[in-house]
LOKOLPA-568947 format. One record per residue (C-alpha): residue number from 1; residue in one letter; x, y, z. Coordinates in pm, whole numbers, plus 50000, padded with zeros to 5 digits. Example, Ala and Ser with C-alpha at 12.3 -4.5 7.8 and 13.67 -1.06 7.14 Angstrom:
{1,a,{51230,49550,50780}} {2,s,{51367,49894,50714}} 
This chain:
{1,x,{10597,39028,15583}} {2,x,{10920,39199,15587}} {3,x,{11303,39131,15560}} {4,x,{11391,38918,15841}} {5,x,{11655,39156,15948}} {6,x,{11839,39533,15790}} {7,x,{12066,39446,15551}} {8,x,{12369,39649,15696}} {9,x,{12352,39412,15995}} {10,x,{12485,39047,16053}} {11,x,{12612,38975,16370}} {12,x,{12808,38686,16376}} {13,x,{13062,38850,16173}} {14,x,{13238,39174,16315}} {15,x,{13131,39404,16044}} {16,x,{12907,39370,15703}} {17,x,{12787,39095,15559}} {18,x,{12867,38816,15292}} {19,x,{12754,38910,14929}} {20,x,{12595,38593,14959}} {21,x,{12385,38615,15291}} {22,x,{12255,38950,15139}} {23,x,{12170,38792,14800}} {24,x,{11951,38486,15028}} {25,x,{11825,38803,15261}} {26,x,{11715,38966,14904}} {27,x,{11601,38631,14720}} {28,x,{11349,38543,15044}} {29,x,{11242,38886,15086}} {30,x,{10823,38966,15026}} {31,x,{10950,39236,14825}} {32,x,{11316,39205,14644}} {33,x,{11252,39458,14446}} {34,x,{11212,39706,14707}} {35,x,{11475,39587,14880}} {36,x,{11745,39613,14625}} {37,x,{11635,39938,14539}} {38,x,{11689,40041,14889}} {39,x,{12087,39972,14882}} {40,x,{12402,40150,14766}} {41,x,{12538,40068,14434}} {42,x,{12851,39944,14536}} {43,x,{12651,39693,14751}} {44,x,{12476,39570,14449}} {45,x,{12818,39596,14297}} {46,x,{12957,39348,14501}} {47,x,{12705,39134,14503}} {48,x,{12714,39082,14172}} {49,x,{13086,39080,14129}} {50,x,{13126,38799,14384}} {51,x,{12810,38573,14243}} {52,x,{12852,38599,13896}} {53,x,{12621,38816,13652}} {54,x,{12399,38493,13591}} {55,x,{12323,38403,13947}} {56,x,{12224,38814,14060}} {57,x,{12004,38889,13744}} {58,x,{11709,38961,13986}} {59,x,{11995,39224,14142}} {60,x,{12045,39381,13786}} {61,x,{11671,39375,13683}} {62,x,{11515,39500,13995}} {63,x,{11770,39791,14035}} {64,x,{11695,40128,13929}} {65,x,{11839,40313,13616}} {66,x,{12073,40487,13839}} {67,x,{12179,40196,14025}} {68,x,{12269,40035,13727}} {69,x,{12488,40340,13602}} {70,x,{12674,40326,13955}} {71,x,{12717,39956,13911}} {72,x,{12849,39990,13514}} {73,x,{13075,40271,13699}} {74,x,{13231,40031,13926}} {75,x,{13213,39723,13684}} {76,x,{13344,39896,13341}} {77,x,{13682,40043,13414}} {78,x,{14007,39947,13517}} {79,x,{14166,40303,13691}} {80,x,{14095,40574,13393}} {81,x,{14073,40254,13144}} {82,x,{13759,40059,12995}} {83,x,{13804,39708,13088}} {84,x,{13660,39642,12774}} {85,x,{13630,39248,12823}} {86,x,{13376,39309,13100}} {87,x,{13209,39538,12871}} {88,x,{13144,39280,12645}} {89,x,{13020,39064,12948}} {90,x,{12770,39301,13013}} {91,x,{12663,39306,12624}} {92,x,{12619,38942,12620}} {93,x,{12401,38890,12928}} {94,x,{12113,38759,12835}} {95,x,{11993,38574,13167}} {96,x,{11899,38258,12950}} {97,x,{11602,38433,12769}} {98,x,{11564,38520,12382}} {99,x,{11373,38892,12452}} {100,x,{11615,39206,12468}} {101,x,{11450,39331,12809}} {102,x,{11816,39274,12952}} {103,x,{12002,39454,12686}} {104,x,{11731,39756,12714}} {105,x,{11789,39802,13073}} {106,x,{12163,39824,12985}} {107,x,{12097,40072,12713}} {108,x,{11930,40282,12929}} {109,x,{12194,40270,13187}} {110,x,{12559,40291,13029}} {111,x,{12713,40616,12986}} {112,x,{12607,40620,12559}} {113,x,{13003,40791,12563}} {114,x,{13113,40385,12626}} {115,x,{12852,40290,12312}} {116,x,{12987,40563,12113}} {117,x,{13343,40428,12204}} {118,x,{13290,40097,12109}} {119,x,{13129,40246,11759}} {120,x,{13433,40409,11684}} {121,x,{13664,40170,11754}} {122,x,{13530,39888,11578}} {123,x,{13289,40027,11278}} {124,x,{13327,40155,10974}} {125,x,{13026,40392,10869}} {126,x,{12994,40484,10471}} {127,x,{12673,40748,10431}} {128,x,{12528,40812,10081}} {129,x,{12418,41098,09937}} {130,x,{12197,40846,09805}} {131,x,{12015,40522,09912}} {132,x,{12160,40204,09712}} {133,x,{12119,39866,09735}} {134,x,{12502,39748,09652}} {135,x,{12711,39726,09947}} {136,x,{13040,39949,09885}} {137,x,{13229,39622,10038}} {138,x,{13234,39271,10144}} {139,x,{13063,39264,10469}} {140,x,{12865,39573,10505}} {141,x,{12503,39600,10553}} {142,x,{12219,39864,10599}} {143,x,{11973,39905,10897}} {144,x,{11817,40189,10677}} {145,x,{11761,40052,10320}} {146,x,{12063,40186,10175}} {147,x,{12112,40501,10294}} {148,x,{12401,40382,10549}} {149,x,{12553,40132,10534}} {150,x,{12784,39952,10824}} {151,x,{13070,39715,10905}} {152,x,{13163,39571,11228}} {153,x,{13535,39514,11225}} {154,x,{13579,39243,11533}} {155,x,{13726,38912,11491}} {156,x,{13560,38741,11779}} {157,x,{13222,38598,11685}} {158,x,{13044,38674,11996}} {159,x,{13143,38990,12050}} {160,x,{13085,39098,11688}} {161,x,{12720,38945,11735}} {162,x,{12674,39136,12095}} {163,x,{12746,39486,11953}} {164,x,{12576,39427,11646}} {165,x,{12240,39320,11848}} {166,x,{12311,39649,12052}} {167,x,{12335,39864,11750}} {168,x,{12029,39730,11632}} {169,x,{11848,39768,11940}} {170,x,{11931,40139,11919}} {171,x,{11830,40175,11567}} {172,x,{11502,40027,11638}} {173,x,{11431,40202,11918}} {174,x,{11536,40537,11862}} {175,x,{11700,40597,11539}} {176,x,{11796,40960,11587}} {177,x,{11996,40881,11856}} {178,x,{12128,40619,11639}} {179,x,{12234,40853,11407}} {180,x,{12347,41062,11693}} {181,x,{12615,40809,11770}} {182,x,{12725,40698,11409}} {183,x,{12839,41065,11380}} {184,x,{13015,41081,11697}} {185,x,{13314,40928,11575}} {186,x,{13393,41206,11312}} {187,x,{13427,41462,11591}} {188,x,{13620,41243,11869}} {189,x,{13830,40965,11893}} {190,x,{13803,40659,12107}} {191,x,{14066,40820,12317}} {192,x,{13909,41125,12351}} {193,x,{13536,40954,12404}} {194,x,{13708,40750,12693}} {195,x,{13877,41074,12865}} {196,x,{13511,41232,12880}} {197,x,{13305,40882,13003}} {198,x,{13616,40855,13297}} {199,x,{13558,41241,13416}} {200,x,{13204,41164,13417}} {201,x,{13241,40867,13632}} {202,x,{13455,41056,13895}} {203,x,{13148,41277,13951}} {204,x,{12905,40961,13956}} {205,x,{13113,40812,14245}} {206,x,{13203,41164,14414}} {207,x,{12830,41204,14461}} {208,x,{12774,40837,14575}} {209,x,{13042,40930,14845}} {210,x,{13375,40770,14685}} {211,x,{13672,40988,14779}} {212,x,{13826,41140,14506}} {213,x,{14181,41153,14432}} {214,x,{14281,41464,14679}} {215,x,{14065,41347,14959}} {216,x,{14199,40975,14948}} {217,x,{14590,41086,14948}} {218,x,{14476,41297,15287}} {219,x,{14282,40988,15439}} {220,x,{14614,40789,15329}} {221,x,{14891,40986,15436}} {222,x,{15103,40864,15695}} {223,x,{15095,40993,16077}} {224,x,{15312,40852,16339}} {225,x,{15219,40771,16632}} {226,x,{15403,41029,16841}} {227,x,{15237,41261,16593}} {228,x,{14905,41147,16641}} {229,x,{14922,41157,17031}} {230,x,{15061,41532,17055}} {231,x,{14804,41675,16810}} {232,x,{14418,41682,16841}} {233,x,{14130,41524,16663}} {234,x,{14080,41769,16411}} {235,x,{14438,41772,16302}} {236,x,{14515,41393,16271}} {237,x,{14156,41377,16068}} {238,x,{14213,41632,15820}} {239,x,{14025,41480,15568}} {240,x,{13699,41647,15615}} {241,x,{13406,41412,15448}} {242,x,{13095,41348,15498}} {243,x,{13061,40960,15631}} {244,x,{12869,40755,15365}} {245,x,{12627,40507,15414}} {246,x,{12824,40160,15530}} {247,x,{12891,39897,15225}} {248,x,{12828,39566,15374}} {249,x,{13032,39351,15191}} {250,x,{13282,39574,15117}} {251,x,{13342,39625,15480}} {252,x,{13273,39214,15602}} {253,x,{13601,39051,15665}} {254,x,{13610,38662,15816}} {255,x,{13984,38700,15912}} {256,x,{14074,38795,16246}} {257,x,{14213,39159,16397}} {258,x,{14177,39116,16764}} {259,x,{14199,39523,16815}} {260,x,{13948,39619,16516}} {261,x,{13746,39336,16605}} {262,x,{13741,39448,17009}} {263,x,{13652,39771,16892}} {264,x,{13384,39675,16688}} {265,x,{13202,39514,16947}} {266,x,{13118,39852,17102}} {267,x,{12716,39928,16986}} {268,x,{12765,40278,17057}} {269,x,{13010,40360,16785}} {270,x,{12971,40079,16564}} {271,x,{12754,40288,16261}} {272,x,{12994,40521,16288}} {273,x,{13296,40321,16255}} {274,x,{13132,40137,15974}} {275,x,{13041,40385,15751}} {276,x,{13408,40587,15856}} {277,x,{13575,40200,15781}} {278,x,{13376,40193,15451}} {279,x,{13529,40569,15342}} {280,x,{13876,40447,15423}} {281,x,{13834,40160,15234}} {282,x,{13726,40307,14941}} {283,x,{13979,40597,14951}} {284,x,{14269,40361,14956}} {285,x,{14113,40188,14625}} {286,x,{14126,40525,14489}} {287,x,{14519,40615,14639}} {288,x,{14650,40291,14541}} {289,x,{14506,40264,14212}} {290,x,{14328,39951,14232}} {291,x,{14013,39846,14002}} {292,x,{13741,39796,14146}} {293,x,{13669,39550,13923}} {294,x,{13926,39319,13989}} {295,x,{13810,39156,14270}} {296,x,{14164,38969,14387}} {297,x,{14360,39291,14427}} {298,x,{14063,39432,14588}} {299,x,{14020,39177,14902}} {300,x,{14440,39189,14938}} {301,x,{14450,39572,14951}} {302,x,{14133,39574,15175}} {303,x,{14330,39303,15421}} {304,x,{14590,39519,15442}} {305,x,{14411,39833,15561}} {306,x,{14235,39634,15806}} {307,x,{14580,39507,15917}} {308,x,{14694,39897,15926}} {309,x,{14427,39991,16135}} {310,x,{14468,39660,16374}} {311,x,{14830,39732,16387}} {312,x,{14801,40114,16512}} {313,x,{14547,40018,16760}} {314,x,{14795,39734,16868}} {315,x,{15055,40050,16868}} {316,x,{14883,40247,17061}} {317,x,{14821,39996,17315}} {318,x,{15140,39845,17346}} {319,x,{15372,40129,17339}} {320,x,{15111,40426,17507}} {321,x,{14906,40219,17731}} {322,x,{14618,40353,17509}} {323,x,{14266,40125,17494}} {324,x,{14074,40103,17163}} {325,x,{13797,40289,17254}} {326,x,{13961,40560,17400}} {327,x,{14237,40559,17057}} {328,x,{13894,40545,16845}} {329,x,{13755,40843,17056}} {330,x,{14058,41020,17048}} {331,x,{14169,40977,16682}} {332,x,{13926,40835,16482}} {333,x,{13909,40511,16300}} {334,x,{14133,40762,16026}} {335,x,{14376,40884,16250}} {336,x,{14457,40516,16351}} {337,x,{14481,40405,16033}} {338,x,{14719,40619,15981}} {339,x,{14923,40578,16264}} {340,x,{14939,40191,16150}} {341,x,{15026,40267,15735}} {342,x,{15295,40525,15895}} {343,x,{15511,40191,16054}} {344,x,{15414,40002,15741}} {345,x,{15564,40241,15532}} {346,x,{15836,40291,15715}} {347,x,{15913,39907,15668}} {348,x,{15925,39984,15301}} {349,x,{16228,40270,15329}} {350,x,{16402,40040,15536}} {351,x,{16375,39722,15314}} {352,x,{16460,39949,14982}} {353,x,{16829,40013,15246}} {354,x,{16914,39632,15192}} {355,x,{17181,39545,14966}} {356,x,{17181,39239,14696}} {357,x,{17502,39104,14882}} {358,x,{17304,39083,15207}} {359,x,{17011,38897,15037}} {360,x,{17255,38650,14823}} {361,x,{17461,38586,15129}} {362,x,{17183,38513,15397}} {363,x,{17147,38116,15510}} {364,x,{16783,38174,15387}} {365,x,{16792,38344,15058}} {366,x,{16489,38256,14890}} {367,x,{16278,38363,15185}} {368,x,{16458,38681,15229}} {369,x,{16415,38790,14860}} {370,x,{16063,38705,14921}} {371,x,{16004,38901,15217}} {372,x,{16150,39179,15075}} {373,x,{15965,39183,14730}} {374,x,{15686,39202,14953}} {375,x,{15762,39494,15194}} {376,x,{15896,39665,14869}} {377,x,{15536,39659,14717}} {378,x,{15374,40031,14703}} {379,x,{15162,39974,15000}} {380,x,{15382,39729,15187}} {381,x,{15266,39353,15326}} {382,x,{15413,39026,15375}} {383,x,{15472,38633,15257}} {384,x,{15246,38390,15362}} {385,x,{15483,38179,15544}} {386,x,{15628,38476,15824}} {387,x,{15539,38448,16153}} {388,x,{15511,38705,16396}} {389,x,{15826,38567,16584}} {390,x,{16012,38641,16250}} {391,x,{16025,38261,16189}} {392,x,{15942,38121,15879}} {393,x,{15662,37873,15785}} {394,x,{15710,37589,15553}} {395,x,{15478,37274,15435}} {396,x,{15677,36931,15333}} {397,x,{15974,37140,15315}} {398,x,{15873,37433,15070}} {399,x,{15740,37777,15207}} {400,x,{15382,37916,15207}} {401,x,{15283,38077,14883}} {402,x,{15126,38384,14855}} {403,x,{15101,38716,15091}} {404,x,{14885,38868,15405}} {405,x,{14868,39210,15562}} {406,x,{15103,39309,15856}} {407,x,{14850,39312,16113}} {408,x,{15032,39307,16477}} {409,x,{15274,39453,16668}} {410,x,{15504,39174,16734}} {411,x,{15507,39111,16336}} {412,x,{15636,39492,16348}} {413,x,{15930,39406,16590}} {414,x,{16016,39128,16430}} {415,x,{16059,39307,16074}} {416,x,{16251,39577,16257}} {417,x,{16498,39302,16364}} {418,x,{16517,39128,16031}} {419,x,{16603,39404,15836}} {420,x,{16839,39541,16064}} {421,x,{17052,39241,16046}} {422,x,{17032,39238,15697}} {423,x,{17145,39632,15691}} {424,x,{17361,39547,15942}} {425,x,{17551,39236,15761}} {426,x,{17604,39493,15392}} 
C-alpha cells in the first residue's frame, strides 16, 4: 500500500498543502517513516512549527540526522540570534516517555557549537589537579568522582534540570567529547561560539536551496513595470538560482489572488512556478529579516509577497493588456514579483512625503495615521479595515484591527489618490 497521493500535491487549494493534511497523509501512510524521510526540511519544519512539538514527534523521530539539523536550523535562531527559549523547548521534549531516546536524537543533531554555548553561558567548571570529594562551593557537583566538578547557574527550575540531563547524557555517552566541550569555553565566548554556529547555518540552508543574503536582495529588488516590459527575460530575472524542490506548506495559502490563483491553474507550468514561488518566498524571509521561527511574522510577510505578485500580474493586465500566462512566460514568476513590490514601494516614498499637519487635520485621523503606519512599514501593506475603493471598514462603529497585503490594482489607485490629497492638503 502506498501514500494515497504525492505529498507536494493537493488540489483543492491553489498551491501546497496544509501542515496538517500532510501530517494525516504521513500518520495513515504504510510507511511514515519513509515518507518523512522523503521531504525537505523546511517541510518537516513547518509541520512541526504549526502542530506543536508534542503532536509531530513521529515527524522528529522518523527524520534523519540531517533532517533534524535543517529543522534545529530553521527552529533555533531568530536572524543571526539563538532564540534561546525554543532551545530550551527542544531540551525538554520528552514526548511523554521517561527514556532519553528523544534527547539522543537531539544530541546527535544540534550543531555541539549551540551545546557548547549554552555551557558557557550558564556553567561554572572548577578542574583539579586532584580528585576530591569536597565541593569548592554550595551547589557544585562531580560527574567524574572529584576530578571536576560543575555548577549550573540558571534560575529557572526546568531549564536548569533540561541542560543538566543533557550534560549528563553527554558525559555518559561519550565523555571525551564531554571534556571536549567543558574546555571550549576557555578559548571562546558565547558571543564568539554563536558567530561560528550562525555562519555554519548559512551554509546548511545555502545547500538546502535558501537564498542567501546577496541572492535574496536581487530576487527583491524593485522593477517597474515599464522596466520589465522593455527588457528581456534574462535581465528582469537576474537572480540566477537553481529552483528548489517546492515547500508545500510554505507555499499553501487559503486567501484569495484571483491573478496568482488563474495562473496557477495552468498544469503545464505549475512545478515550475511552485518551486520558483517557494525561492521567492524564502528569499524575502532572508531580505526582510524575518525568523523563521516566528511563525506570525512569517504568514504576514508571505501574504504580502503573494499580494506583490497578484498585484503586478493585475498591473500588467490592466495597464498593458498583458494575460498571466503570457506575463509568467515573459517575465517569470520573479520578474512579476517585482514589478508588483516596485508600486508597493513606491507607496512607501510617497506616504514618508505626508506631513503631521495633514494627518492631525484630516476628518478621519485615526484611520489615516493608521494607514500610514502601515505603508511606512519596511516592506509596505495595509489596515484591515481599507477597501479597495479607498473606503474604510468599521464594525459597531470602531475600525478593523490588524493588517493585509496590497493585493489589487484598484487598492493601488486608490492609495495613489489618498495620499495625494493628503500631500496635496500640507
Amino acid at each position: 500500500m502506498t501514500s494515497k497521493q504525492p505529498l507536494s500535491r493537493n488540489r483543492l487549494v491553489p498551491f501546497g498543502a496544509s501542515s496538517t493534511t500532510l501530517l494525516k497523509q504521513i500518520l495513515a501512510d504504510s510507511n511514515p517513516e519513509k515518507l518523512v524521510r522523503s521531504l525537505p526540511a523546511q517541510t518537516l519544519h513547518l509541520i512541526i512549527q504549526d502542530v506543536g512539538m508534542e503532536d509531530a514527534l513521529e515527524i522528529i523521530e522518523s527524520a534523519t540526522i540531517q533532517q533534524r539539523q535543517l529543522v534545529l536550523d530553521f527552529e533555533l535562531w531568530k536572524k543571526d540570534r539563538l532564540y534561546e527559549e525554543q532551545i530550551w523547548k527542544w531540551l525538554q521534549l520528552t514526548g511523554g516517555k521517561e527514556d532519553l531516546a528523544l534527547l539522543q536524537q537531539l544530541l546527535k543533531s544540534i550543531d555541539l557549537k549551540i551545546v557548547a554555548f549554552l555551557i558557557a553561558k550558564y556553567v561554572n567548571i572548577i578542574v583539579c589537579e586532584e580528585p576530591t570529594e569536597t565541593p569548592p562551593q554550595k551547589g557544585y557537583y562531580t560527574p567524574d568522582k572529584g576530578s571536576t566538578w560543575i555548577s549550573i547557574n540558571i534560575s529557572d527550575a526546568d531549564k536548569h534540570f533540561a541542560l543538566a540531563r543533557l550534560m549528563a547524557l553527554i558525559f555518559e555517552t561519550d565523555a571525551e567529547l564531554f571534556y571536549q566541550l567543558l574546555a571550549i569555553p576557555g578559548v571562546a565566548t558565547p558571543s564568539q561560539l554563536e558567530e561560528e554556529s550562525y555562519q555554519e547555518r548559512i551554509k546548511r540552508l545555502s545547500a538546502e536551496g535558501i537564498p542567501d543574503q546577496d541572492l535574496a536582495a536581487e530576487i527583491n529588488s524593485p522593477l517597474s513595470p515599464d522596466q520589465a516590459i522593455k527588457s528581456s527575460n534574462s535581465e528582469v530575472n537576474e537572480a540566477e538560482a537553481l529552483l528548489p524542490r517546492s515547500i508545500a506548506p510554505l507555499i499553501f495559502e487559503r486567501s484569495n489572488y484571483p491573478f496568482l490563483n488563474e495562473l496557477s491553474k495552468e498544469s503545464s507550468i505549475r512545478d515550475d512556478l511552485e518551486s520558483e514561488l517557494t525561492l521567492i518566498l524564502n528569499a524575502a524571509l532572508i531580505h526582510w529579516s524575518v525568523s523563521f521561527a516566528d511563525r506570525t511574522q512569517v504568514a504576514l510577510l508571505l501574504s504580502k509577497v503573494r499580494g506583490a505578485i497578484n498585484l503586478g500580474l493585475d498591473i500588467l493586465s490592466v495597464t498593458y493588456g498583458i494575460l498571466p500566462l503570457d506575463a509568467y512566460q515573459s517575465l517569470k514568476l520573479q520578474g512579476i514579483y517585482r514589478c508588483g513590490l516596485s508600486e508597493i514601494i513606491y507607496l512607501r516614498k510617497c506616504a514618508l512625503g505626508v506631513s503631521q499637519q495633514s494627518i492631525e487635520t484630516h476628518e478621519q485621523q485615526q484611520a489615516v495615521k493608521e494607514l500610514l503606519d502601515a505603508l511606512l512599514e519596511q516592506f509596505p501593506c495595509i489596515p484591515a479595515f481599507f477597501n479597495s475603493d479607498g473606503s474604510f471598514i468599521e464594525d459597531n462603529g470602531k475600525l478593523l484591527t490588524g493588517r493585509k497585503a496590497i493585493t489589487s490594482y484598484s487598492e493601488l489607485k486608490s492609495l495613489k489618490h489618498i495620499l495625494t490629497s493628503l500631500t496635496n492638503d500640507a
